[in-house]
N, C-alpha and C positions, 0 to 999 in steps of 0.2 A: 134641232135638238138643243135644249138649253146644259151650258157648261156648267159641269160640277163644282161647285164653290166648296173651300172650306171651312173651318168652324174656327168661331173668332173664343176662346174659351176665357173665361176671367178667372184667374189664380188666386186665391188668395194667400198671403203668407204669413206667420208668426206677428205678432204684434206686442211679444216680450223676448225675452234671450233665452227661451228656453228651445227643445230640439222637435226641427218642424211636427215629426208623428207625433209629440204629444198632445199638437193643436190640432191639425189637419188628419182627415181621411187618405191610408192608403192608395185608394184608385184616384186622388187628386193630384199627391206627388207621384204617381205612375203615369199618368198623364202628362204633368210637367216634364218628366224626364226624359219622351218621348220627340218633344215638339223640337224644331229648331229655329220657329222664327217668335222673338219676342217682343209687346210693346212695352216699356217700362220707364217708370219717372226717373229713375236715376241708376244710371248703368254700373257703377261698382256696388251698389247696395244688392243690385240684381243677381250681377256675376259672384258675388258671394253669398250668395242664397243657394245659386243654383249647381255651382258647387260643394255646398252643406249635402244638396239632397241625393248628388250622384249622376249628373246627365248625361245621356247615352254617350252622346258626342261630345268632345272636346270644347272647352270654352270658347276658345277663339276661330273656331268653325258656327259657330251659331249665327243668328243676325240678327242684329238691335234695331230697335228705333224708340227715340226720345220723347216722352210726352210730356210734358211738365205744362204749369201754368202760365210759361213764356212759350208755347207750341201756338203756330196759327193755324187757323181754320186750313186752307188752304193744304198744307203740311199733312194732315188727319189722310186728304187722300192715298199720296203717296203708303201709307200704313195701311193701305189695302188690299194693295197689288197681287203679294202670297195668296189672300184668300182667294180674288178673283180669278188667278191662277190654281187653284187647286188646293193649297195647302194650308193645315192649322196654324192658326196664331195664339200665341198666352201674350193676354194683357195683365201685367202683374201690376199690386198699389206697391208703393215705399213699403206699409205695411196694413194687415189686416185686410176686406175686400174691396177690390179695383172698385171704381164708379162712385163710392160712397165716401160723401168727404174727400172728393179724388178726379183730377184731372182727368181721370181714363173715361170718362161720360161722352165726353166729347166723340171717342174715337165708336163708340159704345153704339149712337146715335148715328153717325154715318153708316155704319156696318148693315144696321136697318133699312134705311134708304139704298142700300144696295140688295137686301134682300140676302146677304147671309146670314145662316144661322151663328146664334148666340146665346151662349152656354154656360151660365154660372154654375161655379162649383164651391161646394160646402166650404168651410172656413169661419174665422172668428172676426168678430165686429166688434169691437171696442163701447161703440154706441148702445147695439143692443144689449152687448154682455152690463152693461152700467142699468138700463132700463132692469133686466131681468132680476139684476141684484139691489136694486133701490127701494121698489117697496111703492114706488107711485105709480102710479095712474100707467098701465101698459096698455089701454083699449083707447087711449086717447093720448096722443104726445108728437113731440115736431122735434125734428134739429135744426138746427139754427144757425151752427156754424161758429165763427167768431165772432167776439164783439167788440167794439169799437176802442182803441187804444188811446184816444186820450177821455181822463177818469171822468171831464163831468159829461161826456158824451156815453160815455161804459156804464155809468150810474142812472142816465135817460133812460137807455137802454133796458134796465135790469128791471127801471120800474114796468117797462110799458109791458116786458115777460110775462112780471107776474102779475099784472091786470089779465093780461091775457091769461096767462093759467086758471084764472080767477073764474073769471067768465066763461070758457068755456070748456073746466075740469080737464085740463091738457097739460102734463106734463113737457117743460120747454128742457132739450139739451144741448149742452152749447161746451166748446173746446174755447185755449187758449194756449197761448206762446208758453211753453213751460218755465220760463224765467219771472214769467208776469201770472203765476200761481196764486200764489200767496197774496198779492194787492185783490185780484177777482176775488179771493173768497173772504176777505176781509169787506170787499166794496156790495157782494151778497149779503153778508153778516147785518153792514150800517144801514143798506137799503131798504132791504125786506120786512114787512111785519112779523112779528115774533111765532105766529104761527102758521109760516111759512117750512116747509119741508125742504131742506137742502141734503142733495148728495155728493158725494164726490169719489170716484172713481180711478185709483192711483195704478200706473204699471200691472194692468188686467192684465191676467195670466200668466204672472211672473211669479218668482218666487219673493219679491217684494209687494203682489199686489196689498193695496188698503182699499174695501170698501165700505164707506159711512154712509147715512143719513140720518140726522138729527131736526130737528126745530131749530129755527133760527134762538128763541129761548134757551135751548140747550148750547147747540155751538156756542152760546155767550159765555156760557158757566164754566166752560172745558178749555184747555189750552189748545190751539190751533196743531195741527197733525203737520210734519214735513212736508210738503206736496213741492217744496221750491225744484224747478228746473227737473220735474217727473214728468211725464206721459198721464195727464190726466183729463178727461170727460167730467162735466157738470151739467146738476140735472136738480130743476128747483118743481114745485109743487103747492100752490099757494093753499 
């Protein structure tokens, strides 16, 4: 008789300062509040999440385990063990959904190769909430991730995007260092041909969100927006 496994469940959480139900589905955080063993990138980020939402048990009765982009291979097993035993796990991201843009892929993938179920739950995406509010190309687009931090490698980069945009009508999205804002969207601006479609996506779902997109032509004409050291996604469209 094969042993009951449990369910590796992906949390999503807030990706502004605003109060988790106004992003998230009640039977999401009723789920959360339920579980006791949690994967998570960063452990006070988490334990003050999961005390915003109310969990059944006491914090320091729960049980962590660390996933970050210093986690090895190796390590992911161990973070199995509860399920293989019987019991639920919440893989929670820093913020917004685990897996995406998100260390927890790794743990995500193993779970598979074991043959437990895996169980995303509703939540907000930074990525796709910037696509849906942009205005380009949503049947065709990639994210990308980062891009390269020093400028004439970032500016390589920016061209070879939007060739690629170019050629195969595909929206490119790509993140940065929030400190290193402002230089990306100026190093988009110099880059790009002027009709070229750039977005920018500031603090989604906050009470500070800004979402633009303009022509490279226009962003010339316009004073540049604050974005320095915000939570921003970009998203160009040649």
């Amino acid at each position: 008789m094969e042993e009951i496994k449990g369910k590796l469940y992906l949390i999503p959480t807030p990706i502004g300062s605003n109060e988790p139900d106004y992003v998230l589905p009640q039977r999401v955080i009723q789920i959360t509040r339920r579980l006791n063993y949690f994967v998570v990138e960063e452990l006070r980020t988490a334990r003050r999440y999961l005390s915003r939402i109310k969990v059944e048990k006491p914090i320091d009765e729960l049980t962590f385990f660390l996933l970050n982009e210093h986690s090895q291979p190796e390590g992911v097993e161990g973070m199995l063990m509860p399920l293989l035993q019987g019991y639920d796990v919440g893989l929670m991201s820093e913020a917004g959904v685990p897996a995406v843009a998100d260390p927890g892929a790794i743990l995500v993938a193993a779970a598979h190769r074991k043959g437990i179920p895996v169980i995303p739950l509703v939540g907000p995406s930074s990525i796709l909430l910037t696509l849906m509010a942009s205005g380009l190309n949503g049947q065709n687009f990639a994210f990308v991730g980062y891009l390269p931090v020093k400028p004439v490698e970032r500016r390589k980069r920016i061209r070879l995007l939007e060739q690629r945009s170019h050629t195969e009508e595909q929206t490119q999205l790509f993140i940065e260092a929030p400190y290193r804002n402002i230089q990306l969207l100026k190093d988009l601006i110099g880059v790009c041909n002027e009709q070229t479609a750039i977005t920018i996506a500031t603090e989604v779902t906050s009470t500070d969100e800004l979402i633009i997109t303009k022509t490279v032509r226009e962003w010339k004409k316009n004073p540049l927006p604050d974005i320095n050291k915000k939570n921003t996604v970009f998203a160009l469209l040649a």
